[in-house]
C-alpha positions as CSV (number, residue, x, y, z in Angstrom):
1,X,0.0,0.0,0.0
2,X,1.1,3.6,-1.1
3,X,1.2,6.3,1.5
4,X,-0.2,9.5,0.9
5,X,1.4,12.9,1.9
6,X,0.0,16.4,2.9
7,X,1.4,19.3,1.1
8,X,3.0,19.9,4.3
9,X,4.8,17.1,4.4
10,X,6.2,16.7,0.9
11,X,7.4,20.4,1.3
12,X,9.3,19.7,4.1
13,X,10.6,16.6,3.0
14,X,11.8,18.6,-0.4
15,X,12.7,22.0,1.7
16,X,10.5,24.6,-0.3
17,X,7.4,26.1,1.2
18,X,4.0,24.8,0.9
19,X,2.7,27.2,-1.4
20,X,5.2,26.2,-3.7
21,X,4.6,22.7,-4.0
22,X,0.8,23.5,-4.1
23,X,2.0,25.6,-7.1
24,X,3.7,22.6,-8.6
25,X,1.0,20.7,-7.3
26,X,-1.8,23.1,-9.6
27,X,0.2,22.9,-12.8
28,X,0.8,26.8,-11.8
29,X,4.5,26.2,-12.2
30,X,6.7,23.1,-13.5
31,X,9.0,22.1,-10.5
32,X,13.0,21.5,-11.4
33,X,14.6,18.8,-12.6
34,X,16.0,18.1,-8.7
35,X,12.6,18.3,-7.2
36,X,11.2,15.4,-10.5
37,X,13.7,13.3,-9.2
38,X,13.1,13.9,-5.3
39,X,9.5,12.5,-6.2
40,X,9.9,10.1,-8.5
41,X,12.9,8.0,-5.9
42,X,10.1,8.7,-2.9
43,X,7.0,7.2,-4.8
44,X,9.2,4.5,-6.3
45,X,8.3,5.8,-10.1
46,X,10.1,6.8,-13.3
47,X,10.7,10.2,-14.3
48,X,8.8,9.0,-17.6
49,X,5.6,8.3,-15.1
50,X,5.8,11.2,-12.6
51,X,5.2,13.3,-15.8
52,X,3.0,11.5,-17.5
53,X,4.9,10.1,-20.4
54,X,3.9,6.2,-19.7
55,X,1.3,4.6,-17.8
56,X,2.9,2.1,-15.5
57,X,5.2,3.1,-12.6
58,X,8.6,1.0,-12.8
């Protein structure tokens, strides 16, 4: 099973404020290269799947 995260949480756990992940979050502003990778090692997913170019997490 795949644990969720608050805003709050993945913020701290990527050091930028809240209201900029909620940003990335929105589609407001594309997060860095850095931050892509950050997410895709904690959710266990490609790069490829985080932003939406294939269906299947790896």
């Amino acid at each position: 099973m795949q644990r969720r995260y608050y805003q709050r949480e993945l913020a701290k756990f990527l050091e930028i404020d809240r209201s900029t992940y909620a940003y990335y979050e929105s589609g407001k502003v594309v997060p860095p290269l850095h931050i892509l990778w950050e997410l895709s090692d904690l959710y266990k997913v490609s790069l490829d799947f985080l932003v939406g170019r294939e269906c299947i997490g790896v």
